[in-house]
N, C-alpha and C positions, 0 to 999 in steps of 0.2 A: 552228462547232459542228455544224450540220446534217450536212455532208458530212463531219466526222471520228464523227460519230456514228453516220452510217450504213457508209462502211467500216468501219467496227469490225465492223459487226454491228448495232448498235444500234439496229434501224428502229423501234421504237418510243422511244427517245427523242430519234429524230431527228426522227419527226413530232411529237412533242411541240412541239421547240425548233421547227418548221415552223409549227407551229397560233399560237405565241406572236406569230411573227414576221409573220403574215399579219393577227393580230390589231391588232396595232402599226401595218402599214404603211395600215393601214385607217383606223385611228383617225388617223393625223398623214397622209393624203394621199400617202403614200411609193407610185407607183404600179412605179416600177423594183425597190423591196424586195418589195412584194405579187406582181407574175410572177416573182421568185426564186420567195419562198414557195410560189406555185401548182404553178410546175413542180415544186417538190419533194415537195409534198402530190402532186400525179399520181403521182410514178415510186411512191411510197412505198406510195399505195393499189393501185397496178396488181395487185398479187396476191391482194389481198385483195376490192376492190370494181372492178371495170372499169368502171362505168358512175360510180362517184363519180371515179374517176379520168380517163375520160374529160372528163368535166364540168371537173376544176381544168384540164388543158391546154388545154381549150376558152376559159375564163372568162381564164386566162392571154394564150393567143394574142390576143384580143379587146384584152385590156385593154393587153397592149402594144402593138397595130396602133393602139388609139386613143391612146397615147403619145409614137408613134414611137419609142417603145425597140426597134429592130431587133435585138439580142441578143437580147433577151427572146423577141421576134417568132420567131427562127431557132429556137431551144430546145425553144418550146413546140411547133413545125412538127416539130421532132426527135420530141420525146418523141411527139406524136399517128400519125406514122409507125412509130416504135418498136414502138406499140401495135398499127397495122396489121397491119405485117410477122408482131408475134408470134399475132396472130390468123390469120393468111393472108386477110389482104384487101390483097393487092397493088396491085391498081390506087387504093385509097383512099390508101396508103400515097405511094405517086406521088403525088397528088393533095396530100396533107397539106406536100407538100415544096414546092410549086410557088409 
C-alpha cells in the first residue's frame, strides 16, 4: 500500500499508511516492519522537513544495525546518502555508504 500509494502520487496517504505501520511495528516488536516504515517516513518527509527526515533514516539505520536486519541497514545508508548528495555534502554522502 505504502509504495503503490506513493507512485501514484499519493504521498500523503502513503505516509499515512507509513505512520500506521510504524505504529503497529512498535506496538507488537516488529523491528524489520518499523525500518521499512522509518525509511519510508524519511523519503516521504525529505521535502517537506529534512531534519525530521533525517532523524527517521537515522533511528532506522540504528534500529536495523541493532537487529541485524542488513536490508534495512543498506536502505537506510541509501536513503541518508540520497539525502547528502541532494544537499551537496558529498563527502558525508561517502561516509553514509560505508
Amino acid at each position: 500500500v505504502v509504495v503503490s500509494e506513493d507512485r501514484l502520487g499519493n504521498t500523503s496517504r502513503a505516509t499515512d499508511a507509513a505512520r500506521r505501520i510504524e505504529a503497529i511495528a512498535r506496538a507488537e516488536g516488529e523491528t524489520t516492519l518499523l525500518v521499512f516504515a522509518l525509511n519510508a517516513l524519511a523519503e516521504f518527509a525529505e521535502a517537506e522537513d529534512a531534519p525530521k527526515a533525517r532523524a527517521y533514516a537515522l533511528e532506522a539505520l540504528q534500529t536495523a544495525s541493532q537487529a541485524g536486519d542488513v536490508f534495512g541497514e543498506v536502505r537506510a545508508r541509501q536513503v541518508l546518502a540520497r539525502f547528502d548528495l541532494s544537499a551537496g555534502r558529498f563527502r558525508e554522502a561517502e561516509r553514509s555508504t560505508a
